[in-house]
C-alpha positions in Angstrom: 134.9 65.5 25.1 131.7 66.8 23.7 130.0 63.6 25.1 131.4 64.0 28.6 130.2 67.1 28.9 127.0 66.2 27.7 126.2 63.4 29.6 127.5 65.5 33.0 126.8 68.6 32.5 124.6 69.1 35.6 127.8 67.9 37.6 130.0 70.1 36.4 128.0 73.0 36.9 127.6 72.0 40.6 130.6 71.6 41.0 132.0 75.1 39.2 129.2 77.2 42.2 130.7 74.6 44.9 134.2 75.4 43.9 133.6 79.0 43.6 131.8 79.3 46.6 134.7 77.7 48.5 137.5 79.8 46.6 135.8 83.0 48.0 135.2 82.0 51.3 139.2 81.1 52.3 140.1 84.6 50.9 137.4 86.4 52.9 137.7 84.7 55.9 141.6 85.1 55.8 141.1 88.8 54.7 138.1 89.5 57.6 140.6 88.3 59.8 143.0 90.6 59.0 140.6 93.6 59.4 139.1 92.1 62.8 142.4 92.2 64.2 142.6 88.4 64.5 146.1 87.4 66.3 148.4 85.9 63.1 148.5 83.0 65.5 144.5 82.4 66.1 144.5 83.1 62.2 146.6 80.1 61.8 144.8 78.1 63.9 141.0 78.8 62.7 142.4 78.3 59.3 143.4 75.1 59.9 140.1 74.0 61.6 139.1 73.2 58.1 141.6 70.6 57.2 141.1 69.1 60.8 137.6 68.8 59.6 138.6 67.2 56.0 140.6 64.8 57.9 137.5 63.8 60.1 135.0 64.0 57.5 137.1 62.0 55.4 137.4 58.4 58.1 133.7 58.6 58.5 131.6 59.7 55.3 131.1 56.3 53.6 130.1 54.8 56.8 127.5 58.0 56.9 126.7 57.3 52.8 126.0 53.5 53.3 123.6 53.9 56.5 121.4 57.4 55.6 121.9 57.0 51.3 124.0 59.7 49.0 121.4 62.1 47.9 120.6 62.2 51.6 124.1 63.0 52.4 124.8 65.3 49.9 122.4 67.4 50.2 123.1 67.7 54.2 126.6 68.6 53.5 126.0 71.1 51.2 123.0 72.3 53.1 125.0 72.4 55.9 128.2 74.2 54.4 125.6 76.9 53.2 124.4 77.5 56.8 128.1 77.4 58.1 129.5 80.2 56.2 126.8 82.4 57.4 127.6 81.9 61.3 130.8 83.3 60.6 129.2 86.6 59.4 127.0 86.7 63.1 129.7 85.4 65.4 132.9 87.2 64.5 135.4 85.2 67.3 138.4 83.1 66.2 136.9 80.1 68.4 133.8 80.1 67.2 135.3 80.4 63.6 137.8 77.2 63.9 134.8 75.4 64.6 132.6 76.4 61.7 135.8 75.6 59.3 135.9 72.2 61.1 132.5 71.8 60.0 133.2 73.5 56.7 136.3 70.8 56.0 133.8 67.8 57.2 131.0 69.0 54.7 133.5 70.0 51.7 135.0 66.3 51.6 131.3 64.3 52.1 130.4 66.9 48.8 133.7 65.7 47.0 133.5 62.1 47.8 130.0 62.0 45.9 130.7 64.3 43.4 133.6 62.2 42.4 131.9 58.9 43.1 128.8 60.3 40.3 132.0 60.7 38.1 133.0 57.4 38.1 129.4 55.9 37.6 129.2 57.9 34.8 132.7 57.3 33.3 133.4 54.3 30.8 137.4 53.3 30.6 137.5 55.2 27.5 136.3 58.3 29.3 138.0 58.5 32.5 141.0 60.5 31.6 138.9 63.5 30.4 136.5 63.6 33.4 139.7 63.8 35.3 140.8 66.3 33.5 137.7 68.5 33.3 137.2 67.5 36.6 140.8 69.4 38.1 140.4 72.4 35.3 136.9 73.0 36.6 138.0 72.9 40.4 141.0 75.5 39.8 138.9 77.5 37.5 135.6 77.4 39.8 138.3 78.1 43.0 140.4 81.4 40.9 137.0 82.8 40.0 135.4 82.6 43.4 138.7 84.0 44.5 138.2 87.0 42.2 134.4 87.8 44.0 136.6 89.4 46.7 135.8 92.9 46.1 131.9 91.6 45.4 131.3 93.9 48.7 133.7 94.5 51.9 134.6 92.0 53.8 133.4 93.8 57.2 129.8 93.3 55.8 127.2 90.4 55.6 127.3 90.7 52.0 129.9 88.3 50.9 128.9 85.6 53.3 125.3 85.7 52.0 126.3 84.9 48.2 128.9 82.5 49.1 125.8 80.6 51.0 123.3 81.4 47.7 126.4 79.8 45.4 126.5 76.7 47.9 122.8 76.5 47.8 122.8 76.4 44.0 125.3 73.5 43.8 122.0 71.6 44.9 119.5 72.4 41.9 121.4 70.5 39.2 123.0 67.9 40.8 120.0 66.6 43.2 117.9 66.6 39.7 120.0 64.7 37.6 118.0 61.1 36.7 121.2 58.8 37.0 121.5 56.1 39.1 122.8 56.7 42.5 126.9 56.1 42.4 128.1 52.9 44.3 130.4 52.9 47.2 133.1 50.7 47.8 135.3 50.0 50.7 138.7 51.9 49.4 141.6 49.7 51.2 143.9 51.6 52.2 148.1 51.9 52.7 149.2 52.7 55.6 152.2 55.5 56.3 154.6 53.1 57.0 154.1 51.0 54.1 153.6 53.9 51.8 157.0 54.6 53.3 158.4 51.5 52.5 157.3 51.8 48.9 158.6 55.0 48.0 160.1 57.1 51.3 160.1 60.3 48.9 156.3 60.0 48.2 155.0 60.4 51.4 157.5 62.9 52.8 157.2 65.1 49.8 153.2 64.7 50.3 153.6 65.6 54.2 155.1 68.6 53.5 153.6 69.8 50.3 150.7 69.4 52.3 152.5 71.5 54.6 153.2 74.3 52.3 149.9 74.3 50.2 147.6 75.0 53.2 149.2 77.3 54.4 149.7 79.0 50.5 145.8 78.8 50.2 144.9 79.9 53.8 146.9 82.3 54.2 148.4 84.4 51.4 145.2 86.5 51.2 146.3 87.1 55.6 149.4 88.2 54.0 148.1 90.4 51.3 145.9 92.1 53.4 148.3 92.6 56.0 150.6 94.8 53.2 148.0 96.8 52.5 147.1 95.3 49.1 143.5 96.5 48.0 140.8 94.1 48.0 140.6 93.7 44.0 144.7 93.3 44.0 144.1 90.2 46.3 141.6 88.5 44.4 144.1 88.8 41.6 146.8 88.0 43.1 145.0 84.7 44.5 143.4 83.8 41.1 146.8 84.4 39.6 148.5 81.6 41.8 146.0 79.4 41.2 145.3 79.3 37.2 149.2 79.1 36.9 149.3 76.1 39.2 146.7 74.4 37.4 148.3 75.3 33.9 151.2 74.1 35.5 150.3 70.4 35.8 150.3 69.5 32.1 154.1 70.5 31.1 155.7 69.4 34.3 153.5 66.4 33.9 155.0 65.7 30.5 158.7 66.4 31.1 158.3 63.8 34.4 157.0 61.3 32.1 160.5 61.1 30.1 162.7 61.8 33.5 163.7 60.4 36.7 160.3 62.1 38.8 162.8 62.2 41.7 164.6 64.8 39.6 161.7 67.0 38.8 160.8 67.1 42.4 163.8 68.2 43.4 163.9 71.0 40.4 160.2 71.9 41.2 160.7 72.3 45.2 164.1 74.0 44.9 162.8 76.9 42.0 159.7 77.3 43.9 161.7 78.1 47.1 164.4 80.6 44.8 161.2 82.1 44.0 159.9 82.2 47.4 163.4 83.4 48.7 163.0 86.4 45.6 159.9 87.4 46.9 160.9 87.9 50.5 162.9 91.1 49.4 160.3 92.2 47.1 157.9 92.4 49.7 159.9 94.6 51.2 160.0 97.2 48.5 156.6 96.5 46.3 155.3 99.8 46.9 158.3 101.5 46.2 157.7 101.4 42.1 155.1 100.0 39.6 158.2 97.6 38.7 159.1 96.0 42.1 154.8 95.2 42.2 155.1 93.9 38.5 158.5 91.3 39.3 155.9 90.2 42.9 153.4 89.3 40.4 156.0 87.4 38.2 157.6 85.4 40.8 153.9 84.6 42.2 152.9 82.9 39.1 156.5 81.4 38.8 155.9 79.5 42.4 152.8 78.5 41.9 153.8 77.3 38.7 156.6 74.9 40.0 155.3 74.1 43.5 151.0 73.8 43.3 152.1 70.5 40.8 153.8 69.1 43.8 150.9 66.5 45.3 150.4 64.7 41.4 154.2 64.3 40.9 154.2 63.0 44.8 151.2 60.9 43.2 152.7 59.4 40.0 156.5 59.2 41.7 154.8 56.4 44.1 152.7 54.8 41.6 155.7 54.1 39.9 156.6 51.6 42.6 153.5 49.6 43.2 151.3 47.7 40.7 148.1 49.8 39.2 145.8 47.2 41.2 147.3 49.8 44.6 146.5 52.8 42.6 143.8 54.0 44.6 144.9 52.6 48.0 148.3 54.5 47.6 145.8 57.8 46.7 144.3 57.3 49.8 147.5 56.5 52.0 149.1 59.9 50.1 145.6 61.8 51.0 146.2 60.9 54.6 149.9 62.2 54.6 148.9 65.5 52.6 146.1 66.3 55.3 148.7 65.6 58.2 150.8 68.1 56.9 148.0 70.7 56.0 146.7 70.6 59.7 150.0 72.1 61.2 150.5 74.3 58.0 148.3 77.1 58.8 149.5 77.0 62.0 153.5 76.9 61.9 153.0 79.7 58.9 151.3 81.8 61.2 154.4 81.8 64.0 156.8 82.7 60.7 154.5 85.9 60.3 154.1 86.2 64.1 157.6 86.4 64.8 159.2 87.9 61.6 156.8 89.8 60.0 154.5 89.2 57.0 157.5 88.3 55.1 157.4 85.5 57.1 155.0 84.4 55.0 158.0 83.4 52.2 160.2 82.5 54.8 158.0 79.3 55.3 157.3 78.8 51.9 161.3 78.3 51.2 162.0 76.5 54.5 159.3 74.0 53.3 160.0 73.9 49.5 163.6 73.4 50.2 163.2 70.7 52.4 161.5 68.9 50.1 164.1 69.5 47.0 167.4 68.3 49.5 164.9 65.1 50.4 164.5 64.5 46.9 168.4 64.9 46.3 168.9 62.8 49.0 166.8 60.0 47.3 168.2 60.4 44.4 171.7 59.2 45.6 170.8 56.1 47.8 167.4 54.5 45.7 167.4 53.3 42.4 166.0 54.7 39.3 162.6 53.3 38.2 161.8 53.1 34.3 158.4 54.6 34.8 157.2 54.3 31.6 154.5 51.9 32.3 152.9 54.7 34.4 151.6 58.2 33.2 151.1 61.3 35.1 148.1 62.7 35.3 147.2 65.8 36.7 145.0 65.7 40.1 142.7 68.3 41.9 144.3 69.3 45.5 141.1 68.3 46.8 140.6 65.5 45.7 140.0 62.1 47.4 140.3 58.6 47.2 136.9 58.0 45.0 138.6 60.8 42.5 141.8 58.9 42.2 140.0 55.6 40.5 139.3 58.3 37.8 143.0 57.6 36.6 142.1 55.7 33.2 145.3 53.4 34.4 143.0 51.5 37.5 140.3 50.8 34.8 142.3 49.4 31.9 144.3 46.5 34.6 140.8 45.7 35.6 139.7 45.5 32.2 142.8 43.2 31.7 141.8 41.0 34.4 138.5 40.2 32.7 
């Protein structure tokens, strides 16, 4: 581990200010929002500029990489995110902010795709498990901490903006003056939906709609905060809160899925995430009323992100299980495609709950989509077979995350090793 770190170092520090810059700026936005009076609706929609963006930025970047060069690209991406983030602090109009997060998703996934694609130049097969795992520990850690910056100044000012763009700008300093080689990119082949569909019908729904659910969990539960009056440093909190316990998350629910049917811990996951979701609804109701009810709201947080944020790996390994490791990475990409179909209409449909019921809307969605997910599971669980998995180990994977990233998975290296 010691050796990893060594060797990337100036990586992981880039990515620890990119990740924190970029856990700040949802919660702000989604908080200045709140306080400009945004519509719950526009709110929805600008927040999901940003994974229309990821989804763009994500068919076109290694055409971009292989014509203009990576350090070229990398540093217009992040130079680029650095200067986005600061138009939302001049022009203060839900348009002109789904815009800038379009641009924001299309810079944040040319930034991942070479941060991940250094990781694998630098990674042997013996070392490709840790870097994945310092890899996800770092994003979750680098996204909770930005989330705590919250209260750095309020969110009306220019403040926040500006040291989200200074964190951004950072990133560069260490990774543009690291002496490695430049990473290689290769053409990832990808599955297509209805193949992926073929191969494991539970995989891709469960990745449509955890997509679904986590953009909307991660756009706008810092909207819903705010819009219960919860002060600035209880938001950060609350957001960090969600997300340390979902990354802690990965590793035990990880393990039990290794010794059980994954279609089983799915279904378990999805259906006490949306019990906690459904909890929650009524304690929103009365978390003011007592230092108690606002305790058991911070329980049941960390208890749903605890079973659901592990969702998209468990998607991950369930289909892996069903396809030989040489279609590792191609059945990454195919699942990246179906999570970032869902996360465009998340933000959006999450909104209209709010919109029309009230911020406790908010939960509402989070057990309409949870729950569909655990009766699909169910549902598979009568009419496919079982698959003896054993051949095929979960590992834990960053949200963000893209098809580069996945050929971390020590498993892709090791059959190639075999073939040679």
């Amino acid at each position: 581990m010691f050796k990893v770190l060594k060797n990337s170092w100036a990586l992981f520090i880039g990515l620890l200010l990119i990740m924190t810059a970029h856990g700040l700026q949802g919660n702000l936005l989604g908080v200045r929002a709140v306080y400009e009076k945004f519509s719950l609706i526009s709110t929805g929609i600008m927040m999901s500029g940003f994974y229309m963006g990821y989804f763009i930025g994500a068919k076109n970047i290694l055409s971009l990489i292989h014509r203009v060069g990576h350090i070229r690209v990398f540093a217009a991406m992040a130079s680029s995110a650095s200067l986005v983030i600061l138009i939302h602090s001049i022009y203060v109009h839900p348009f002109t902010w789904f815009v800038a997060r379009i641009l924001s998703g299309i810079c944040m996934v040319g930034i991942y795709t070479i941060v991940e694609s250094w990781f694998n130049e630098r990674s042997t097969n013996q070392t490709r498990g840790k870097v994945l795992s310092i890899y996800m520990m770092i994003s979750y850690f680098g996204m909770g901490s930005g989330m705590l910056l919250l209260n750095f100044q309020q969110p009306e000012s220019f403040e926040p903006f500006i040291l989200i763009s200074v964190l951004m700008s950072l990133s560069l300093i260490p990774i543009l003056l690291t002496k490695r080689k430049p990473p290689s990119f290769k053409k990832i082949q990808n599955l297509t939906i209805s193949e992926l569909y073929k191969i494991s019908p539970l995989g891709i729904v469960s990745s449509v709609l955890t997509g679904f659910i986590h953009s909307a969990i991660f756009t706008l539960f810092a909207v819903y905060a705010a819009s219960m009056k919860f002060t600035l440093v209880e938001i950060g909190f609350l957001t960090f809160l969600l997300t340390v316990s979902g990354a802690l998350a990965q590793f035990p629910i990880g393990y039990v899925s290794d010794l059980l049917d994954r279609r089983k811990i799915i279904a378990i996951c999805s259906l006490l995430g949306a019990g906690a979701a459904f909890v929650l609804i009524f304690l929103s109701s009365s978390i003011f009323s007592s230092s108690f009810f606002k305790f058991l709201f911070y329980v049941f947080v960390i208890f749903y992100a605890f079973c659901s944020l592990p969702l998209f790996s468990l998607n991950l390994s369930h289909t892996n299980d069903f396809i030989s490791k040489d279609k590792f990475v191609a059945a990454g990409a195919g699942l990246q495609f179906a999570f970032a179909l869902g996360a465009i209409a998340g933000p959006f449909v999450c909104s209209l709950f709010m919109g029309f019921i009230g911020p406790e809307g908010f939960f509402i969605f989070l057990v309409v989509g949870n729950t569909s997910i655990g009766f699909f599971a169910l549902y598979r669980m009568k009419v496919g077979s079982v698959v003896d998995s054993k051949n095929n180990q979960f590992f834990p994977i960053p949200r963000s995350i893209t098809p580069m990233g996945m050929e971390l998975n020590p498993a892709i290296k090791s059959e190639e090793e075999n073939k040679t």
